[in-house]
C-alpha positions as a Markdown table, in Angstrom:
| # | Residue | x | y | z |
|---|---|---|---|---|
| 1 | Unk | 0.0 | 0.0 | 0.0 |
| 2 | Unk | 2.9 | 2.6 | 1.4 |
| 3 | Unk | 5.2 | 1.4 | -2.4 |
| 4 | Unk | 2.0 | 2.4 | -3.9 |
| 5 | Unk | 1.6 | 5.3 | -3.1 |
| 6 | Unk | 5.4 | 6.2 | -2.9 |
| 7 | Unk | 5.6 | 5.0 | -7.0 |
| 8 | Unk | 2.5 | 7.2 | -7.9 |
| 9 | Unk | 4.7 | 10.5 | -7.1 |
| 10 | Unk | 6.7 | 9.9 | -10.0 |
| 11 | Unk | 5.9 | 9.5 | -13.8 |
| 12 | Unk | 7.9 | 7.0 | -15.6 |
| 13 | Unk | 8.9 | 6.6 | -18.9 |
| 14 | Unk | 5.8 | 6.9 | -21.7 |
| 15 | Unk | 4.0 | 8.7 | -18.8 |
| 16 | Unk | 6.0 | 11.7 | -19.5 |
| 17 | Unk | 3.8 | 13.4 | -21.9 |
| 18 | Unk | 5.3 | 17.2 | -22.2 |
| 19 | Unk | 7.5 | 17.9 | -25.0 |
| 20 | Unk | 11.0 | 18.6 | -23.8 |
| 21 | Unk | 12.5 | 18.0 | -20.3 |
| 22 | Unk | 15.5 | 18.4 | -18.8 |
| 23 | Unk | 17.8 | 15.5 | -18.0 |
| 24 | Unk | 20.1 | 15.6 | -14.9 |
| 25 | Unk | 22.9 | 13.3 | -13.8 |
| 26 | Unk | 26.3 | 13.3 | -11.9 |
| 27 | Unk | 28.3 | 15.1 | -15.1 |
| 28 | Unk | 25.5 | 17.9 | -14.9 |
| 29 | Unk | 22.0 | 18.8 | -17.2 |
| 30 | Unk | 20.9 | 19.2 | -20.4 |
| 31 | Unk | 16.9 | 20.0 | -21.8 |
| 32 | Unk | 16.1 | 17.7 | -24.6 |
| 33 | Unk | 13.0 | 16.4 | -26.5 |
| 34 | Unk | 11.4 | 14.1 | -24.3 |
| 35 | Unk | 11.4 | 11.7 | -27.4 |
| 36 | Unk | 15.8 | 11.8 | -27.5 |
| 37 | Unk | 15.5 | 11.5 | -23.2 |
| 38 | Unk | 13.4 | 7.9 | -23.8 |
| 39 | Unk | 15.4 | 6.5 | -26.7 |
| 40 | Unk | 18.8 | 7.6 | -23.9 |
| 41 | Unk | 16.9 | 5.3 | -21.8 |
| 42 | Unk | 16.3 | 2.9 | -23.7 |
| 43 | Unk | 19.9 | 2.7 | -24.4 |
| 44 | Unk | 21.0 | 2.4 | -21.2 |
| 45 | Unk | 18.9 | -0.1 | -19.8 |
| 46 | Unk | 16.9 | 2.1 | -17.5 |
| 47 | Unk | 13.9 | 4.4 | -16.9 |
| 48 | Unk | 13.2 | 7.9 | -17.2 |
| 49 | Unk | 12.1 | 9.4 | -14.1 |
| 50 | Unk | 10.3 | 12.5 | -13.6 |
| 51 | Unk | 11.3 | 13.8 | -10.5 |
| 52 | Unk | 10.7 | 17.5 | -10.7 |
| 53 | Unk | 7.4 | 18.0 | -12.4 |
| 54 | Unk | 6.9 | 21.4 | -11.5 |
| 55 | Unk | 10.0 | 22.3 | -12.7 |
| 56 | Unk | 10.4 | 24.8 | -16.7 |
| 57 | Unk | 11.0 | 22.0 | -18.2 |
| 58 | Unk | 10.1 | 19.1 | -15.5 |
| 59 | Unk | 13.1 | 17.4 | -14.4 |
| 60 | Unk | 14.0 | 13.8 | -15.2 |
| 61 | Unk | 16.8 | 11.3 | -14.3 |
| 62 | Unk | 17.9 | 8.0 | -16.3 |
| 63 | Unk | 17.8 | 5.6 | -13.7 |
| 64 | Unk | 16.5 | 1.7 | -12.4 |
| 65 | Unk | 13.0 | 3.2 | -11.6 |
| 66 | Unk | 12.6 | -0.2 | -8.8 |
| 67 | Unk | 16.0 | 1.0 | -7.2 |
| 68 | Unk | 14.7 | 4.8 | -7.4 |
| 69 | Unk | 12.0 | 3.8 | -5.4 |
| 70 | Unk | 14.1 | 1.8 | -3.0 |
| 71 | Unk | 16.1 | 4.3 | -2.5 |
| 72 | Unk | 13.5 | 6.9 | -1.4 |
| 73 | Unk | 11.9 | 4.7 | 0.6 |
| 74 | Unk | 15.3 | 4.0 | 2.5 |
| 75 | Unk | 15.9 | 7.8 | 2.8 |
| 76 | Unk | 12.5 | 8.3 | 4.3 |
| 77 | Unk | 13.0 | 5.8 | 6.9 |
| 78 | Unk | 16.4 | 7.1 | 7.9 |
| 79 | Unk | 14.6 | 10.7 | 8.3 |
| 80 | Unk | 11.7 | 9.4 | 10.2 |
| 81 | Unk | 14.3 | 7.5 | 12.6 |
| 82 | Unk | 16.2 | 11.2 | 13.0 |
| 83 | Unk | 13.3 | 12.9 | 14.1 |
| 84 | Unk | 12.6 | 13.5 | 17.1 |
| 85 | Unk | 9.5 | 12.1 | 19.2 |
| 86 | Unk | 9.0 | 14.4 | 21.9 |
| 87 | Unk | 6.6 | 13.2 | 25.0 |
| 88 | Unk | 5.1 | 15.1 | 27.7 |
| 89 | Unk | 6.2 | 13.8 | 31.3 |
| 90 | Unk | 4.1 | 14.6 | 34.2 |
| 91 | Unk | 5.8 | 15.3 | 37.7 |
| 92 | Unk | 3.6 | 15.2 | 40.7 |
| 93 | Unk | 3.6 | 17.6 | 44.0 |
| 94 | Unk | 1.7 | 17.9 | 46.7 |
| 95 | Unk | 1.4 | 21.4 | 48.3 |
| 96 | Unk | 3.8 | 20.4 | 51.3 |
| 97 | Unk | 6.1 | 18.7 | 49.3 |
| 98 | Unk | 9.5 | 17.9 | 51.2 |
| 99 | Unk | 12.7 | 18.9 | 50.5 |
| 100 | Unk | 14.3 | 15.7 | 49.6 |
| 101 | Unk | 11.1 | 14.8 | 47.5 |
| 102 | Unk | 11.2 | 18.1 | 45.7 |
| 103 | Unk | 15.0 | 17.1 | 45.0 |
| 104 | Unk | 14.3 | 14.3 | 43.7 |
| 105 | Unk | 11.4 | 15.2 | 40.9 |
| 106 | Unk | 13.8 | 17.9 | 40.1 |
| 107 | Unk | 16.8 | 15.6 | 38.9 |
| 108 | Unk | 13.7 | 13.6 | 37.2 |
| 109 | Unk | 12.8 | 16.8 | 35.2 |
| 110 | Unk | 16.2 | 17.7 | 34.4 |
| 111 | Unk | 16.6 | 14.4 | 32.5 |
| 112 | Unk | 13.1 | 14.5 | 30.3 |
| 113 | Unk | 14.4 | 18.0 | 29.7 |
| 114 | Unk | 17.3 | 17.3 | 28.6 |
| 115 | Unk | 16.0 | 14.3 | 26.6 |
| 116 | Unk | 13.7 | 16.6 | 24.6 |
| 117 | Unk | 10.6 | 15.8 | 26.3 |
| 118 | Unk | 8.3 | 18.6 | 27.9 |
| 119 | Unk | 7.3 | 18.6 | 31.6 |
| 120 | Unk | 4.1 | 19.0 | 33.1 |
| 121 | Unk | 4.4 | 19.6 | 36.6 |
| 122 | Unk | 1.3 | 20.1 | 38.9 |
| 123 | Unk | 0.5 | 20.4 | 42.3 |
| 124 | Unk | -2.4 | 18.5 | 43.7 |
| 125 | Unk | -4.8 | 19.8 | 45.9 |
| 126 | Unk | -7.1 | 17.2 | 48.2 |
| 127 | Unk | -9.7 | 18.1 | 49.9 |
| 128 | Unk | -9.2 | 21.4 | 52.1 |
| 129 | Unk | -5.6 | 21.4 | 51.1 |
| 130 | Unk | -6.7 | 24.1 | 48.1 |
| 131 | Unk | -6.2 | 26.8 | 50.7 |
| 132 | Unk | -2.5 | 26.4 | 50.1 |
| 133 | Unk | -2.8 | 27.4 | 46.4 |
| 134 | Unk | -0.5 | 29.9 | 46.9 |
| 135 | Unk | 2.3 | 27.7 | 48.6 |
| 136 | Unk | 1.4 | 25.5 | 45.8 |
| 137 | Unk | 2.1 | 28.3 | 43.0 |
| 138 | Unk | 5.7 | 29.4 | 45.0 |
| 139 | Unk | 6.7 | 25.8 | 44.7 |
| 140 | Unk | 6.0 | 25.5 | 40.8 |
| 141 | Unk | 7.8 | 28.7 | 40.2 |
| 142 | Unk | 10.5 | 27.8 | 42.4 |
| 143 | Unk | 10.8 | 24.7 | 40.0 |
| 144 | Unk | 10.5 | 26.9 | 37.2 |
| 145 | Unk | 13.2 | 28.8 | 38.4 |
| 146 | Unk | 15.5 | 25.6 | 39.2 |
| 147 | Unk | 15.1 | 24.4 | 35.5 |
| 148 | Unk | 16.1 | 27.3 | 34.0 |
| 149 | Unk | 19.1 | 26.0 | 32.1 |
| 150 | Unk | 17.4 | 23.1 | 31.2 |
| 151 | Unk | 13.6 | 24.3 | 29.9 |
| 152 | Unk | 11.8 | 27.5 | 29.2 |
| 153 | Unk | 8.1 | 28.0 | 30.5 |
| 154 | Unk | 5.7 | 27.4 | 27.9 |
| 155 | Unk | 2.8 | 28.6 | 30.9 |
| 156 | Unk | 2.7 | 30.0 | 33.8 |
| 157 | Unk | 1.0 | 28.2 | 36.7 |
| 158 | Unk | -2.7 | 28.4 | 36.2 |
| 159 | Unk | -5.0 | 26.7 | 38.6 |
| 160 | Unk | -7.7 | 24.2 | 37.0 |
| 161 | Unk | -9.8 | 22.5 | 38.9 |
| 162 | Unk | -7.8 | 20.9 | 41.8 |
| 163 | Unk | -4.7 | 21.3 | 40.0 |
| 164 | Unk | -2.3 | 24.1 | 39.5 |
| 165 | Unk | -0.3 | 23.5 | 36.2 |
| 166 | Unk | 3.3 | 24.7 | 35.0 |
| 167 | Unk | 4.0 | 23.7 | 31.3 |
| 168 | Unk | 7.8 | 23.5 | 30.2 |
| 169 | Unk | 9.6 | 23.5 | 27.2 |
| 170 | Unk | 12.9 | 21.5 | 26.4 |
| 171 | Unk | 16.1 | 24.5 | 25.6 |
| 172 | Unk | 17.4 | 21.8 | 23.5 |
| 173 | Unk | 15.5 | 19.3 | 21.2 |
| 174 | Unk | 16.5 | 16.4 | 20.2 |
| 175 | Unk | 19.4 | 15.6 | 22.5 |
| 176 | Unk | 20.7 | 11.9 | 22.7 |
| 177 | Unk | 18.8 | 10.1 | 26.0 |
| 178 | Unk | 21.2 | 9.0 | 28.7 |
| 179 | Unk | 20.9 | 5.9 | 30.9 |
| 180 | Unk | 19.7 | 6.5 | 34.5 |
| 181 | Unk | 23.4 | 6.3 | 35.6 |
| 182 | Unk | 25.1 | 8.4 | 33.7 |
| 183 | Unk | 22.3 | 11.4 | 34.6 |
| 184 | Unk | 22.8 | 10.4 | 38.3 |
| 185 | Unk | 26.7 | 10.9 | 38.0 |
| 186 | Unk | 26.0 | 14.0 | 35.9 |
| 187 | Unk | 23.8 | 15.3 | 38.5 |
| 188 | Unk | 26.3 | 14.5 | 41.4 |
| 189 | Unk | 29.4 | 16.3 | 39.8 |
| 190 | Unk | 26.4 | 19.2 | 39.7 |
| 191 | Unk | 26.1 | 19.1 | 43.5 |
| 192 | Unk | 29.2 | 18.6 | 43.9 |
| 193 | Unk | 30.1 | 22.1 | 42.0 |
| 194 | Unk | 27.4 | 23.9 | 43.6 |
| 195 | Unk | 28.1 | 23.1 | 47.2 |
| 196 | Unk | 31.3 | 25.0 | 46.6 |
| 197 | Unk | 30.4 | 28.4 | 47.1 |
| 198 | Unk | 32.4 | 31.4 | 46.8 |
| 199 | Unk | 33.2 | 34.1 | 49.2 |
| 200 | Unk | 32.4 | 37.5 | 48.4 |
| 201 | Unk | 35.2 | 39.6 | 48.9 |
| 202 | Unk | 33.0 | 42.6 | 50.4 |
| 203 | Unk | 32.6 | 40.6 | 53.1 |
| 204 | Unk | 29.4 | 39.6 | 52.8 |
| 205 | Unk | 28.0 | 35.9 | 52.7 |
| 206 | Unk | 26.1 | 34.2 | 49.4 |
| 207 | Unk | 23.2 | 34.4 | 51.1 |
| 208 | Unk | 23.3 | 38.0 | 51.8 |
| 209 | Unk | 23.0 | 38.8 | 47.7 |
| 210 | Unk | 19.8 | 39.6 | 46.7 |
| 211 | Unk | 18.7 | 36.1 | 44.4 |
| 212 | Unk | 15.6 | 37.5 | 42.3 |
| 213 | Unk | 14.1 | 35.3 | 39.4 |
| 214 | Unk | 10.4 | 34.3 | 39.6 |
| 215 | Unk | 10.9 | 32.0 | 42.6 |
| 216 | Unk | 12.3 | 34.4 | 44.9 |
| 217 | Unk | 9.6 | 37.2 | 43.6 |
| 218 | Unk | 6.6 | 35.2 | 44.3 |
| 219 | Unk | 7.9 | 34.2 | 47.9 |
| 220 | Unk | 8.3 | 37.8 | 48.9 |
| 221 | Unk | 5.1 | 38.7 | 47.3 |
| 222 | Unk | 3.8 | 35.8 | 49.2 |
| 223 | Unk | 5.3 | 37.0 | 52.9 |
| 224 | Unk | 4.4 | 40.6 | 52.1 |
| 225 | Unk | 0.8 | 39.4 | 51.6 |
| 226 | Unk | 1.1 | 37.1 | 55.2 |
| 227 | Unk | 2.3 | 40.4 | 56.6 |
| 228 | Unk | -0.7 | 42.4 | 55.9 |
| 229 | Unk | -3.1 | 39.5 | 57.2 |
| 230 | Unk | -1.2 | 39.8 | 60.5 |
| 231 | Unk | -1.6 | 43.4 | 61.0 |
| 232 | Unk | -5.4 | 43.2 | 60.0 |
C-alpha cells in the first residue's frame, strides 16, 4: 500500500507526456526532447524518471525506476528515525512537598528535559488542602526557576480544577537520551560544583545577595501578603 503510493509520485517513462525535459545526472543537465530522453533510456537499460514535475521544463533522471523507489523509501525511513519524538512527562507535587522529594522530581525533570521531552508539573490539591494554592504556585515557580538552564516556561501556573499546572519547554531538542546512571553521576558532579560556594570579597556571605528570578519574587510577594493579614 505505502510502495504504492510512494511510485504514484513519480511518472515514468511513456507517462511523461510534455515535449521537452531536462535530463540531470552526476556530469550535470541538459533540456532535450522528451522523445531523444526515452530512446537515452532505452539505451542504457533504465527508466526515465520525472522527479521534478513542476519544474520549466520538468526534471527527469535515467535511472533503475525499482532501485529509485528503494532508494526513497530507505531515505524516508532514515529521516523518520532522526526525528525526534517528543513526549510530555508529568511530575507530581503535593502542596507540602518535602525537601528531599522536591530534590528528587527535580533531577527527574532535568533528565526529560534534557532528553527533549516537555514537563508538566502540577501540584495536587485534596480536599481542604486548596487553601494552600499559593504555597502550591511558589513551589511550581521555584521549580520553574531551578530548571532554568534546562527548559523555558511554555505557561505560567494556572489553577484548574484541583490542579495548579506549570508547562515546560525542552532549551534543546532532540538531545541523545542518557541511561539513568550516567544522569545520576551527571547530576552528582552538579552538587558537587554547587556546594562550593564562593566568598564575596565585600565581606558579605552568598546568602546575603539579593537572588531575584520568579521563585524568589513570588515568595516575597507571598510574605508581604502574610504580613498584611497579621496586621489586619
Amino acid at each position: 500500500m505505502k510502495n504504492d503510493k510512494l511510485s504514484n509520485q513519480y511518472r515514468v517513462n511513456e507517462q511523461i507526456r510534455v515535449r521537452e525535459v531536462r535530463v540531470v545526472g552526476d556530469d550535470g543537465s541538459q533540456v532535450m526532447p522528451t522523445k531523444k530522453a526515452l530512446d537515452l533510456a532505452r539505451q542504457q537499460g533504465v527508466d526515465l524518471v520525472e522527479i521534478s514535475p513542476k519544474a520549466q521544463p520538468p526534471v527527469c533522471r535515467l535511472v533503475d525506476y525499482s532501485k529509485f523507489l528503494y532508494q526513497q523509501k530507505k531515505r524516508a525511513k532514515e529521516m523518520k528515525q532522526k526525528q525526534v519524538k517528543v513526549e510530555v512527562k508529568e511530575i507530581r507535587f503535593g502542596p507540602q512537598t518535602d525537601e528531599h522529594d522536591y530534590q528528587f522530581k527535580l533531577k527527574h525533570a532535568q533528565g526529560f528535559l534534557n532528553e527533549g521531552n516537555k514537563v508538566r508539573a502540577y501540584v495536587f490539591f485534596r480536599g481542604r488542602s486548596i487553601l494552600f494554592k499559593e504555597q502550591g504556585e511558589v513551589l511550581l515557580l521555584r521549580f520553574a526557576n531551578d530548571l532554568e538552564e534546562y527548559g523555558k516556561v511554555e505557561q505560567m501556573p494556572k489553577l484548574e480544577g484541583k490542579k495548579m499546572f506549570l508547562y515546560l519547554a525542552p532549551k534543546k531538542v532532540g538531545v541523545e537520551k542518557k541511561s539513568q546512571q550516567k544522569r545520576d553521576r551527571e547530576q552528582a558532579i552538579a552538587e558537587a560544583k554547587a556546594a562550593k560556594k564562593v566568598v564575596p570579597t565585600d565581606g558579605t556571605s552568598a546568602d546575603d545577595k539579593p537572588k531575584g528570578g520568579l521563585f524568589d519574587n513570588a515568595k516575597n510577594g507571598s510574605d508581604a501578603l502574610k504580613k498584611l493579614q497579621n496586621e489586619e
